[in-house]
N, C-alpha and C positions, 0 to 999 in steps of 0.2 A: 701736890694733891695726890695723895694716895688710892687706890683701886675702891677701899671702904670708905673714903671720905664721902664718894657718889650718893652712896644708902642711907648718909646721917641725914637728921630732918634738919631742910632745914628755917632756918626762922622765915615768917610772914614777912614782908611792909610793914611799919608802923599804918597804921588808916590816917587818909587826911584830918588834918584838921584845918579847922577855921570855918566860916560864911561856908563855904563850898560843902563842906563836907556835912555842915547839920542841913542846908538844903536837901542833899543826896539822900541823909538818911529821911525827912521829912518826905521826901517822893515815894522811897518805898513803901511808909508808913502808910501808903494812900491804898496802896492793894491788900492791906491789912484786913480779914475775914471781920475782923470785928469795926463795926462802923462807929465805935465809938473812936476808937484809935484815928479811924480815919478823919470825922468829923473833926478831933482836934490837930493832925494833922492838915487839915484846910486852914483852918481859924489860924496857925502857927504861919503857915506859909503868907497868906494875905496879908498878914502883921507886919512879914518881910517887904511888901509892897516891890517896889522896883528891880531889887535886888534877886527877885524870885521868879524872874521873869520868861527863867527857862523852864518853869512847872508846870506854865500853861497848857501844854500838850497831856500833862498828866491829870490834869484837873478839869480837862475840855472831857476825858473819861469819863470824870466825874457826874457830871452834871447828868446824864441818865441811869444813878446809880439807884438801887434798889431801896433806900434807904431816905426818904424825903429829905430829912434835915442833912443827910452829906451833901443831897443835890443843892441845897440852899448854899450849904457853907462856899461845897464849890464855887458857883457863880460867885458870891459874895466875893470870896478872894481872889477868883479872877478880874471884876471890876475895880477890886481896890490896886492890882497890878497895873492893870490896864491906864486907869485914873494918874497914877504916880507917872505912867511911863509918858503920857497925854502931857504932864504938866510938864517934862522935862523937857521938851520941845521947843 
């Protein structure tokens, strides 16, 4: 490795993929300015049911959000987590 190899750019990570990774990006979706983004960001995540179950802290945000129907979706898809994780029991 040469003194100018230092300066070259260089390449990213590929980004995850799989489960994990459309999670990840659905979390962010959740702080999204536009509540439509967000609301279907809920509805996606609760779908995920069990598997989502690391959202809860981002969706627990949710629920006094500015926007009625995010606060609905939120809870909704916290119960339908919640429910799924209940039954695996």
């Amino acid at each position: 490795m040469g003194f100018f190899d230092l300066f070259k750019k260089q390449e990213a990570p590929p980004p995850p993929s799989g489960p994990d990774a459309e999670l990840s990006a659905l979390v962010a979706k959740l702080k999204d300015p536009d509540p439509k983004v967000r609301l279907d960001a809920c509805q996606r995540i609760g779908a995920m049911k069990s598997r989502a179950a690391s959202a809860r802290p981002a969706l627990e945000e949710l629920i006094v959000d500015p926007d009625g129907d995010v606060c609905l979706a939120a809870a909704e898809a916290m119960s339908l987590i919640l429910r799924a994780i209940d039954t695996k029991r």
